[in-house]
C-alpha positions as CSV (number, residue, x, y, z in Angstrom):
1,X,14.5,216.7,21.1
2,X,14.5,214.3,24.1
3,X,11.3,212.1,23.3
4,X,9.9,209.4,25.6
5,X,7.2,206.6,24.2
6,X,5.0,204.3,27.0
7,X,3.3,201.3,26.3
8,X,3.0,197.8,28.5
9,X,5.3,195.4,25.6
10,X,8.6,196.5,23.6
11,X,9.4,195.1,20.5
12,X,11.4,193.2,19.8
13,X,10.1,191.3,23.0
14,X,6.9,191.1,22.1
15,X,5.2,191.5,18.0
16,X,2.0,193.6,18.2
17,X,1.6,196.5,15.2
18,X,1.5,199.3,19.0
19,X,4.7,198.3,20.2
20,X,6.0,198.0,16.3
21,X,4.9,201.5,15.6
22,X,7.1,202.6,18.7
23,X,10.2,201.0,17.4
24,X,10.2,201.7,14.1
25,X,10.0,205.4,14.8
26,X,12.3,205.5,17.6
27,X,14.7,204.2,15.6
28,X,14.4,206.6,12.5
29,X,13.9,209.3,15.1
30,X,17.7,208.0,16.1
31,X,19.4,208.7,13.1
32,X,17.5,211.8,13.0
33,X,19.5,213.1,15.9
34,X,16.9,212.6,18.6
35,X,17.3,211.1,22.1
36,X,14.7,208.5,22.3
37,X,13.5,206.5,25.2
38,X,11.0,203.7,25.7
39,X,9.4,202.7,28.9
40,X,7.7,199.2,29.4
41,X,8.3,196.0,31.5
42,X,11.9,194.9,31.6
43,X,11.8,191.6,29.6
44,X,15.4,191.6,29.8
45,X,18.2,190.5,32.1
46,X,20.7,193.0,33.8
47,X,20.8,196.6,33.8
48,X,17.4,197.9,34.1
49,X,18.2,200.9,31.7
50,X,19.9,199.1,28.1
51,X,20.5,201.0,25.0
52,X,19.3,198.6,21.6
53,X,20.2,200.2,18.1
54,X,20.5,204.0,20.1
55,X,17.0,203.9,21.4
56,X,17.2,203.6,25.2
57,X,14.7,201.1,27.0
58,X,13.7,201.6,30.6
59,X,12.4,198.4,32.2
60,X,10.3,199.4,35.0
61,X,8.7,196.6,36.2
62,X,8.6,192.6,35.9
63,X,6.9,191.6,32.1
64,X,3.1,189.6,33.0
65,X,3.0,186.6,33.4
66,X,-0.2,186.5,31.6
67,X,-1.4,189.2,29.5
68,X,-4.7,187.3,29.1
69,X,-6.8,185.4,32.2
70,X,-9.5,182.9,30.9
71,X,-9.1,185.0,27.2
72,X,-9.8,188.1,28.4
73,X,-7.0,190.8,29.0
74,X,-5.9,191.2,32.9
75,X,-6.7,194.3,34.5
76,X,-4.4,193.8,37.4
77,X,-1.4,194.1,35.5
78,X,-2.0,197.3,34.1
79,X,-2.6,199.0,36.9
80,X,0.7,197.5,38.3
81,X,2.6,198.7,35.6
82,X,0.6,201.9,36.0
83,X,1.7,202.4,39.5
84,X,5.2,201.1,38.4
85,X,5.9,203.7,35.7
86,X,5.2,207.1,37.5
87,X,8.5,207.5,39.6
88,X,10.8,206.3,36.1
89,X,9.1,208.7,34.3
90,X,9.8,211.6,36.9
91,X,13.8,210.3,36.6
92,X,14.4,212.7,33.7
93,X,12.9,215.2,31.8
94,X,11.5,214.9,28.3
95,X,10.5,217.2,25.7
96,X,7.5,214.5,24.7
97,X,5.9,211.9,26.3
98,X,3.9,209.6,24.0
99,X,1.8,207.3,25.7
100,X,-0.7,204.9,24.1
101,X,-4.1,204.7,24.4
102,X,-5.0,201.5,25.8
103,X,-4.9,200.2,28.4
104,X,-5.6,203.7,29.6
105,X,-4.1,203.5,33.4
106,X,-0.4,204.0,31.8
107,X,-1.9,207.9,30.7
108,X,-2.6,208.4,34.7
109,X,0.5,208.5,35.3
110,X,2.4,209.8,32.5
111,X,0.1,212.9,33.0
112,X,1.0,213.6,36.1
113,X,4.7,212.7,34.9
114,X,4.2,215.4,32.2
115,X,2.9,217.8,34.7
116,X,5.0,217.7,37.1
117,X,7.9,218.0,34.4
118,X,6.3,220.4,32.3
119,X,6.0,218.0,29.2
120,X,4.4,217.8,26.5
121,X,1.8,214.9,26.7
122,X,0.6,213.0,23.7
123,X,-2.0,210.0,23.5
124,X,-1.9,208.1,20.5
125,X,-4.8,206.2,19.8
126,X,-4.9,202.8,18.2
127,X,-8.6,201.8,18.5
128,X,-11.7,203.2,20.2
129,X,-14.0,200.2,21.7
130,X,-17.1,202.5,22.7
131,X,-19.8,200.4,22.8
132,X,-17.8,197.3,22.2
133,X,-17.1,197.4,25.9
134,X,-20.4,195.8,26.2
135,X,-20.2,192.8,24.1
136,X,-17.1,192.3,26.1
137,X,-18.0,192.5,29.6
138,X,-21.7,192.3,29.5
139,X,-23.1,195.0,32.0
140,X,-19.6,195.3,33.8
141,X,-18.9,197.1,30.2
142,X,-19.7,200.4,31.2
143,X,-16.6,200.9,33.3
144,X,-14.7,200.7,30.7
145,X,-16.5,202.9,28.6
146,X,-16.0,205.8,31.1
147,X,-12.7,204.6,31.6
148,X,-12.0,205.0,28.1
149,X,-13.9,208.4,27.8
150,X,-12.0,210.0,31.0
151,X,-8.8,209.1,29.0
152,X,-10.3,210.3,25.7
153,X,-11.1,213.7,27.0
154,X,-7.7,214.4,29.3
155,X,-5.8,217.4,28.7
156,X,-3.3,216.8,26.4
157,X,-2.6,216.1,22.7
158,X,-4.0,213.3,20.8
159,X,-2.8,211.3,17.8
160,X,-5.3,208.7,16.0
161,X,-3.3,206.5,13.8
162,X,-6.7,205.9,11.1
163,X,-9.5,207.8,10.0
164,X,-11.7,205.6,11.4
165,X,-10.2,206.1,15.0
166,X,-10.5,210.0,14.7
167,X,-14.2,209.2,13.7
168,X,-14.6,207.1,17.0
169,X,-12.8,209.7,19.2
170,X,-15.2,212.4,18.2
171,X,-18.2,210.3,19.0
172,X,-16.8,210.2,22.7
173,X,-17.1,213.9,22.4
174,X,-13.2,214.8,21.5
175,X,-13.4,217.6,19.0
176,X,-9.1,219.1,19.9
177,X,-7.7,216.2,17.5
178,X,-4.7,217.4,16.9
179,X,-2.9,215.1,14.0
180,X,-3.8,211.8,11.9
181,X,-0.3,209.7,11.5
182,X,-0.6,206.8,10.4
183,X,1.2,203.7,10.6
184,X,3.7,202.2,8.6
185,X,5.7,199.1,6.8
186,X,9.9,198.5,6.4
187,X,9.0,198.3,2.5
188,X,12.8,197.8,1.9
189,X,13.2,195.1,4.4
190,X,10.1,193.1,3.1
191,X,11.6,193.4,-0.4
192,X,14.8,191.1,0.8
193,X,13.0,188.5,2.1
194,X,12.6,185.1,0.4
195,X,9.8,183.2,0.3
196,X,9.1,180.1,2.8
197,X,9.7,176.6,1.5
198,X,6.2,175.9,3.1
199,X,3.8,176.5,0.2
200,X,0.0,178.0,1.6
201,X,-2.8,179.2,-0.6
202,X,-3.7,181.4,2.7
203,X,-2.6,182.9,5.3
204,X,-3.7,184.2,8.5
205,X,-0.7,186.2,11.1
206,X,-2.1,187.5,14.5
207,X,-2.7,186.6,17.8
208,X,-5.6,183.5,18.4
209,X,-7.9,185.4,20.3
210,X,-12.1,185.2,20.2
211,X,-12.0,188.4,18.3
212,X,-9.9,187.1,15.7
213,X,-12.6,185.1,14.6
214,X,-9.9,182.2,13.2
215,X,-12.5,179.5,13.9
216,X,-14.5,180.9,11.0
217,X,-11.4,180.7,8.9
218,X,-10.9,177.1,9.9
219,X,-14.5,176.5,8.7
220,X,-14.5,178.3,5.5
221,X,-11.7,175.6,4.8
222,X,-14.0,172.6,5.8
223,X,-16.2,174.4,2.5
224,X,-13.2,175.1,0.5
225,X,-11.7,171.3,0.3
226,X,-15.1,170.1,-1.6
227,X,-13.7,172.1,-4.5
228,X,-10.2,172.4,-3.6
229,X,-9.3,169.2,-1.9
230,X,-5.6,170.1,-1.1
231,X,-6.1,173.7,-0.3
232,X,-3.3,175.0,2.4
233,X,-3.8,177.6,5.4
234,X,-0.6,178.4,7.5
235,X,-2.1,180.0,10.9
236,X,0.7,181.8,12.3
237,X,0.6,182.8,16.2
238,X,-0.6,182.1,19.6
239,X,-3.0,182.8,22.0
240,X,-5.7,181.6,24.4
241,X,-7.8,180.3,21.5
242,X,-5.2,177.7,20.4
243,X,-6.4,174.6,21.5
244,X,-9.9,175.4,20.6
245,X,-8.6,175.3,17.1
246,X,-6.6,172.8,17.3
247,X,-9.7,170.8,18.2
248,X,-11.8,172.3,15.6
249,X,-9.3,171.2,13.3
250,X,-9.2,167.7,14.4
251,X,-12.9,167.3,14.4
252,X,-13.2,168.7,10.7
253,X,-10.6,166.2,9.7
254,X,-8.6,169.2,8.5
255,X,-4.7,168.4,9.6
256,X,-3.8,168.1,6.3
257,X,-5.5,171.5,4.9
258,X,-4.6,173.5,7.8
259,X,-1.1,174.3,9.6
260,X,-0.7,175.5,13.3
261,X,3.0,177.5,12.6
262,X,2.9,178.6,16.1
263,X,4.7,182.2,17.0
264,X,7.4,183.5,14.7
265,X,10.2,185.2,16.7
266,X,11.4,187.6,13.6
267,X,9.2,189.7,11.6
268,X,11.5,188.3,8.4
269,X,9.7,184.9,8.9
270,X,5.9,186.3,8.8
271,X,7.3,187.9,5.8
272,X,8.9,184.6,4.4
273,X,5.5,182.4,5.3
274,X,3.7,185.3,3.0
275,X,5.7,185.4,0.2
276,X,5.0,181.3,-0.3
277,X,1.4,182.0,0.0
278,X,-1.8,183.6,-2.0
279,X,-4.3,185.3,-0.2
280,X,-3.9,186.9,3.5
281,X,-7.3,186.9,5.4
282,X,-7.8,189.0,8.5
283,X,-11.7,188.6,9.9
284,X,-11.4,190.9,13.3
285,X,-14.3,193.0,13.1
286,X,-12.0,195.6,15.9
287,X,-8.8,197.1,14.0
288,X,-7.7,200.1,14.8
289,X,-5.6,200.2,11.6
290,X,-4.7,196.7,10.3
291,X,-0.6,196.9,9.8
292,X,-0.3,193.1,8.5
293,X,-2.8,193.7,5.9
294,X,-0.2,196.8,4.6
295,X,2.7,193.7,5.0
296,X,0.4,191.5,3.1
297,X,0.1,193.8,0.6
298,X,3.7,194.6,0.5
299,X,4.5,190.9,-0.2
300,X,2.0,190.3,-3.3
301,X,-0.6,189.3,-1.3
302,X,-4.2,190.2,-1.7
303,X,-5.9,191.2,1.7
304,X,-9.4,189.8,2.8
305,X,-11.0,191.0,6.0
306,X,-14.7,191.6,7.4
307,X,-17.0,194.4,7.0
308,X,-17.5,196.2,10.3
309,X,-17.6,199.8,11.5
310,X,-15.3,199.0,13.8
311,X,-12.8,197.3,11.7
312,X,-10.4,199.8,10.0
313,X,-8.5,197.8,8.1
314,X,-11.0,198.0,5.1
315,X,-9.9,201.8,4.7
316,X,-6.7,200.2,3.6
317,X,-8.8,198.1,0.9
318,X,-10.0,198.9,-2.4
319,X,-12.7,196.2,-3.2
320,X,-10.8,194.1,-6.4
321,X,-7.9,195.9,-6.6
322,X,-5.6,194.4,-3.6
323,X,-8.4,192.7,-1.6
324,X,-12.2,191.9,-0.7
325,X,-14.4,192.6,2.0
326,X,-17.0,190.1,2.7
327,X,-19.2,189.1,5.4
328,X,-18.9,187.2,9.2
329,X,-19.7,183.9,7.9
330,X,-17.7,180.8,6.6
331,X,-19.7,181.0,3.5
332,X,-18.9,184.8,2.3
333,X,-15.3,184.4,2.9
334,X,-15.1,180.7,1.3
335,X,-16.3,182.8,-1.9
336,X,-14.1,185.9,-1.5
337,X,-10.9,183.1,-1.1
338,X,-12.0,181.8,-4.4
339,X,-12.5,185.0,-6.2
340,X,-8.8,186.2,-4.3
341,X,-7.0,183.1,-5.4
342,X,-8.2,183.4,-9.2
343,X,-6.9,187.1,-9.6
344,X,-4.0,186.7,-7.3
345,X,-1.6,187.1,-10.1
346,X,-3.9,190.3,-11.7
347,X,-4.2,192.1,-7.9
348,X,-0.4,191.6,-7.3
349,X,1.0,195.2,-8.6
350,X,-2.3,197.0,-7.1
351,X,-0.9,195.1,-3.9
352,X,2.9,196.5,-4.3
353,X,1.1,199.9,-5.0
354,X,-0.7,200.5,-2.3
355,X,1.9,199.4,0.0
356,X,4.3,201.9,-1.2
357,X,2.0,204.9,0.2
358,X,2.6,203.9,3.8
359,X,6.4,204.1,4.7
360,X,7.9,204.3,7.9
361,X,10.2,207.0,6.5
362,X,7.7,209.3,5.8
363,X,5.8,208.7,9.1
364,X,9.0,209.3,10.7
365,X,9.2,212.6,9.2
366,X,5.8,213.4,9.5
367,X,5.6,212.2,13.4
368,X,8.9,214.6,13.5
369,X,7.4,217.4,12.6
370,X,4.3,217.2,14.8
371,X,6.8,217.1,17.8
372,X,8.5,219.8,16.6
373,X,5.4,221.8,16.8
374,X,4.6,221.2,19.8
């Protein structure tokens, strides 16, 4: 099969679980004996067409120079890459197109792409935002509420990548959901890795945006240090929120609890920064599926996160066994670090369990298979 995948970032250019997912089963899909192409902005220099590892990446436009304005995400640039993508597309012909969900105006044109080619369309869905759109843009919301039930409802096939997203589709009225496929971790790569010399008792890997609601971890540390005076959290990424934290960390008096380890550029090193630590904690309330907590696992690591119907990654978690789910509040999570960090040792092979259950191998094949069907 000739496949194509679209999506605004390619790894390893950028380290969100979307563009991840893409690689991961490009690459297996590879070795399977499948053509495989990915279109997104050409963060590279030269040719705009290069082949990495046998997967073929089309550049088609200039990467953003911001993906975020004043921490919210730009809604110029996807509707230049949008606008960009159509005539690449419409350069060859594919036996599927896989587009992701969001940020929806990519799906525009890789329908009419698909139409004009006679392919097979898919939309794989990460996350549904529904009403969320309204805490995020206040009464402006609503546009992108239709926006994202227009795309929801296009003719095509759909792939939700949780339980909890095919849940959310159907409330938007979808009811032809074709497939749930999951996502996966490289369990065999994570297994190699050794861990940091930089010791943590927690760990938090993601981008520093107001959703991620780090400031609450930062706080829940300020708590922590009565009982546990040299208590460590490694924060690893960037983001707009950075130097809000950064402050919030000064004005706690926390530089010697808490450590900024900026962006990693190799997965291998999130891994590393894991294995030297104890407890992982993730407080997004919006998670389409929650990959790092599966890593997490996969390296020992017991996974906290927040309970919200939005937030998927507690599908993943079974309440004592390789994490907790707790509350929004510095308090509930100070407590749910304390009871993670005394079992740690106990919850470790529940951890190595679970992980086991998602790998990308058998996504691969089972993402295979779906195309084949088609």
């Amino acid at each position: 099969m000739k496949i194509a995948y679209v999506y605004d970032s390619i790894y390893p250019y950028t380290f969100g679980g979307v563009e991840k997912r893409i690689w991961e089963l490009s690459v297996r899909l590879v070795q399977k004996g499948h053509e495989v192409h990915i279109f997104g902005p050409k963060f590279w220099t030269g040719s705009r067409i290069i082949q990495k590892e046998g997967v073929y990446l089309h550049g088609v436009c200039r990467p953003p120079k911001a993906r975020f304005v004043k921490g919210r995400r730009s809604i110029t640039w996807p509707i230049y890459f949008s606008m960009s993508l159509l005539f690449p597309l419409l350069g060859v012909e594919y036996d599927v197109i896989d587009c992701q969900n969001f940020p929806y105006f990519p799906s525009y044109s890789t329908r009419l792409a698909s139409s004009i080619k006679k392919s097979h369309m898919v939309i794989t869905w990460h996350e549904v935002w529904g009403d969320y759109w309204y805490e995020y843009l206040g009464r402006v919301g609503f546009l992108g509420r239709t926006i994202e039930k227009m795309t929801a409802t296009m003719k095509c096939e759909i792939i939700a990548v949780s339980h909890q997203t095919k849940q959310d589709l159907e409330s938007l009225g979808v009811h032809s959901l074709t497939k749930v496929i999951v996502n996966g971790i490289d369990l065999e790569n994570i297994r190699k890795i050794m861990p940091a010399s930089q010791v943590s008792d927690i760990i938090f890997v993601g981008r520093l945006i107001k959703e991620k609601k780090v400031d609450i971890l930062v706080k829940s540390i300020n708590l922590l240090k009565k009982e546990c005076p040299n208590i460590k959290v490694v924060i690893v990424g960037d983001g707009p929120e950075k130097e809000v934290l950064e402050k919030l960390i000064k004005d706690l008096k926390l530089k010697d609890n808490v450590i900024m380890a900026g962006r990693l550029e190799k997965d291998e090193q999130v891994y590393s920064y894991m294995k030297s630590s104890e407890v992982f904690v993730s407080l997004s309330n919006r998670e389409g599926f929650g990959l790092v907590a599966l890593e997490a696992n996969a390296c020992g690591l017991p996974v906290i996160t927040v309970r919200n119907p939005r937030n998927a990654m507690c599908d993943l978690i079974t309440e004592g066994e390789n994490g907790f789910i707790c509350g929004s509040t510095e308090e509930e999570l100070a407590e749910k670090v304390l009871m993670a960090k005394n079992s740690a040792g106990k919850m470790r092979e529940e951890c190595l369990k679970n992980a086991e259950n998602y790998s990308w191998d058998q996504i691969a094949n089972d993402i295979e298979l779906f195309y084949r069907e088609l």
